[in-house]
C-alpha positions in Angstrom: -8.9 -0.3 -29.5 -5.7 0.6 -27.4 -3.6 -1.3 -30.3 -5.4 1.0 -33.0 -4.9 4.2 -30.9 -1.2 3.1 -30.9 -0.8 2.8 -34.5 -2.9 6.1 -35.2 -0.1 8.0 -32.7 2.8 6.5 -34.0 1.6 7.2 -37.7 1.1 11.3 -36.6 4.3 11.5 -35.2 6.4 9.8 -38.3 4.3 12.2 -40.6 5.0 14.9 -38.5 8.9 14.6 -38.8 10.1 12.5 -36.2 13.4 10.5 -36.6 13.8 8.5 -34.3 11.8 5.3 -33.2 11.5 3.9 -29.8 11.1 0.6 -29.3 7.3 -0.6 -27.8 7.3 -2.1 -24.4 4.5 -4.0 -23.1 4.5 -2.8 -18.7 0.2 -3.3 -19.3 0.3 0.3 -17.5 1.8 2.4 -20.3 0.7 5.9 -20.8 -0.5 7.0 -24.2 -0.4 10.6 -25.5 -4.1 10.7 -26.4 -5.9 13.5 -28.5 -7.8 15.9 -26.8 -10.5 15.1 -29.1 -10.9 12.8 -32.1 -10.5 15.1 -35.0 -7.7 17.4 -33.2 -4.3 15.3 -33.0 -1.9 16.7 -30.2 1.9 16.5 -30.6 3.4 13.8 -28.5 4.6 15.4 -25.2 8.0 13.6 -24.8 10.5 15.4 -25.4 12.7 15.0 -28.4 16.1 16.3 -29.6 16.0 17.6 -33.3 18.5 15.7 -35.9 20.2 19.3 -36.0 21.3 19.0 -32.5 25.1 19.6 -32.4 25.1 16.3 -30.2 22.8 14.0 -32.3 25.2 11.1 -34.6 22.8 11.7 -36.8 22.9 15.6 -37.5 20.9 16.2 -41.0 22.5 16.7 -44.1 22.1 19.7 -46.2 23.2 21.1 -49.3 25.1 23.9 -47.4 27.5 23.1 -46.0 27.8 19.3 -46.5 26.9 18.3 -50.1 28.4 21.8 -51.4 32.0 21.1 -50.0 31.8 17.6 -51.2 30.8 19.1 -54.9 33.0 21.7 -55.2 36.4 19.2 -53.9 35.3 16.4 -56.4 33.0 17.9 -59.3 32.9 21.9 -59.6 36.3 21.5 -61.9 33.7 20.0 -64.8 30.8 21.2 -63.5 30.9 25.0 -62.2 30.3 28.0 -62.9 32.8 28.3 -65.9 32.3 24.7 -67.4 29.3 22.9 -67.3 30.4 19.1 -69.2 26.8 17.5 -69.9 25.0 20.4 -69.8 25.1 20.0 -66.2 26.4 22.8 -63.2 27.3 22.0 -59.4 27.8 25.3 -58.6 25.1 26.5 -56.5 21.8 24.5 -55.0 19.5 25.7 -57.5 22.2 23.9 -60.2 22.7 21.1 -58.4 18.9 20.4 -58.0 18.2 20.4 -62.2 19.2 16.5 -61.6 17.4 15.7 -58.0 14.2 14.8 -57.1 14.1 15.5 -53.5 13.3 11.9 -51.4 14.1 9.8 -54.6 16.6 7.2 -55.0 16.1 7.0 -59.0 17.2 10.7 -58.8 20.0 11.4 -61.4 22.3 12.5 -59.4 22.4 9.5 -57.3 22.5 7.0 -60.3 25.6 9.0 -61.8 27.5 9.1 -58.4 26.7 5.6 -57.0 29.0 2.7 -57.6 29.0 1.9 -61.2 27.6 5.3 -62.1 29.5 7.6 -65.0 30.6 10.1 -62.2 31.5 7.4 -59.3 35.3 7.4 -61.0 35.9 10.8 -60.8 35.2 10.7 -56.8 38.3 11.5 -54.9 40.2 9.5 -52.2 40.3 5.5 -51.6 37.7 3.8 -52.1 35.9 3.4 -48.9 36.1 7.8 -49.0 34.6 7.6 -52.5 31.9 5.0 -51.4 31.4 7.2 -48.3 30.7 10.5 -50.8 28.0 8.3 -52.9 26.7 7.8 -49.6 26.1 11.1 -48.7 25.0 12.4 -51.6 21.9 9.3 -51.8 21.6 10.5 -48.0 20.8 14.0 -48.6 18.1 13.7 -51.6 16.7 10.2 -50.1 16.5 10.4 -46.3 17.1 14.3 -46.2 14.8 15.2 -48.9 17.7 17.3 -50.4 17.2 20.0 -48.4 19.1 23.6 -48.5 20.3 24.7 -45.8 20.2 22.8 -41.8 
């Protein structure tokens, strides 16, 4: 029973947003957040620092300002408001989402930008800066669900 109650908690507070994971201990005296009743979930009282935190290593990306400046450096010269090569425009978010499906890897953008992909070439830097811009672009639409603004 405590083992299910466990499970159900830790499955509300990953679909309510939560980030970050901590680890399970075992002490045999733990205290659980527990609903107040069975069909009203509570949020878990420990507090949490949001991914937007200026002091979190793992501030959230978003289109403004990350993703943008990265576009406009590397792909608004083909693909702006004056050109659009392929039919396609990095200019603004509501461009640049015609090819994203926010939370999916198979996402165009992602496959032309990756390693390998038809865009990945036209990347600027070495290589480890270009790999580090295909990151970030398959870390905003996948882990980020491609969103906006922070």
């Amino acid at each position: 029973m405590r083992h299910t109650l466990i499970v159900v908690l830790l499955t509300l507070t990953l679909v309510a947003g939560c980030v970050k994971a901590q680890p399970a201990t075992d002490t045999g005296d733990a205290v659980v957040n527990t609903p107040t009743s069975p069909t009203t979930p509570t949020t878990p009282t420990t507090p949490t620092t949001p991914a937007t935190s200026t002091t979190d290593t793992t501030t959230a990306l978003a289109f403004n300002p990350d993703v943008r400046a990265t576009l406009q450096t590397d792909c608004l010269q083909c693909h702006g408001s004056g050109r659009a090569d392929g039919g396609y425009r990095v200019a603004t978010y509501a461009q640049t989402m015609a090819a994203v499906r926010a939370g999916n890897a198979s996402s165009v953008l992602i496959q032309v930008t990756r390693s390998g992909g038809s865009m990945y070439r036209y990347w600027s830097g070495s290589t480890s800066s270009r790999q580090a811009k295909a990151e970030q672009v398959r870390s905003w639409i996948v882990t980020y669900n491609a969103q906006e603004n922070r």
